[in-house]
C-alpha positions in Angstrom: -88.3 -16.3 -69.7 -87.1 -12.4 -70.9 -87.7 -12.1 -74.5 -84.2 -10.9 -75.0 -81.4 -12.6 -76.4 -78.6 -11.1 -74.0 -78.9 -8.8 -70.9 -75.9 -7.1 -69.7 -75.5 -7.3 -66.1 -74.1 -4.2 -64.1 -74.5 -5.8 -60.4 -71.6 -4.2 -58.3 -71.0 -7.7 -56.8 -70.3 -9.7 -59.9 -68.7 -10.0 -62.7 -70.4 -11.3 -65.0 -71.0 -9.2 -68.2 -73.7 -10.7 -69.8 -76.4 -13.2 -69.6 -77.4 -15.1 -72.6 -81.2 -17.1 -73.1 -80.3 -19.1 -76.1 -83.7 -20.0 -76.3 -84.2 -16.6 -77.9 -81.3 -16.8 -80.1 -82.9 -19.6 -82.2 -84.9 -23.2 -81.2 -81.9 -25.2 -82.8 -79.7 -24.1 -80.1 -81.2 -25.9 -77.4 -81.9 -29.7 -76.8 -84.8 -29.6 -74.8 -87.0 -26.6 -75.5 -89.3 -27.0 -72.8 -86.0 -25.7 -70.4 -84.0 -22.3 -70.6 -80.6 -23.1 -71.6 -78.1 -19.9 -70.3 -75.3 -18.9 -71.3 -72.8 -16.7 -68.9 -70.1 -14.2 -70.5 -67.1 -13.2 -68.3 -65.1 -10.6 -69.5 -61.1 -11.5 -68.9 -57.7 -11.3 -70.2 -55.0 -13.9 -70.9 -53.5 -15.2 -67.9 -55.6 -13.2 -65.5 -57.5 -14.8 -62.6 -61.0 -15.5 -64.6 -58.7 -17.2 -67.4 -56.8 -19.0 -65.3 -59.1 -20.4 -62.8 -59.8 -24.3 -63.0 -62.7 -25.6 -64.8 -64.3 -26.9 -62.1 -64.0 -24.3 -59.8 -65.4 -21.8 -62.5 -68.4 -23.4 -63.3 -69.0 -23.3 -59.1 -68.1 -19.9 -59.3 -70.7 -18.6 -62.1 -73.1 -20.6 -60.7 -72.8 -18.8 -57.0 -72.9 -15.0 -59.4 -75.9 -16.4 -61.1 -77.7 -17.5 -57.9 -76.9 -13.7 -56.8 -78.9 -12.3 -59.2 -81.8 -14.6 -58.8 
């Protein structure tokens, strides 16, 4: 695991803006310390298509960025 709290990602082919280990943050934000728990910023304005975009469809979306950077 990074020992930083937030990296901001500058990949051309994403768009994600940030990366959060909330591990770092503090232990009582995760359940199950033994795992990483990630957070994934996206940086949007009302009614554009990040904000818009169906719940479902987002998570499948930030998980295919994530697996880009792996």
């Amino acid at each position: 695991m990074p020992p930083d709290n937030w990296i901001y990602i500058q990949e051309p082919d994403v768009r994600m803006g940030r990366l959060q280990v909330f591990n770092n943050w503090s232990p009582a934000l995760v359940a199950d310390p033994t795992t990483i728990w990630l957070g994934l910023e996206y940086f949007c304005r009302e009614g554009d298509d990040l904000w818009s975009m169906d719940s479902g469809r987002f998570v499948d979306f930030a998980a295919a960025e994530l697996e880009k950077l792996v």
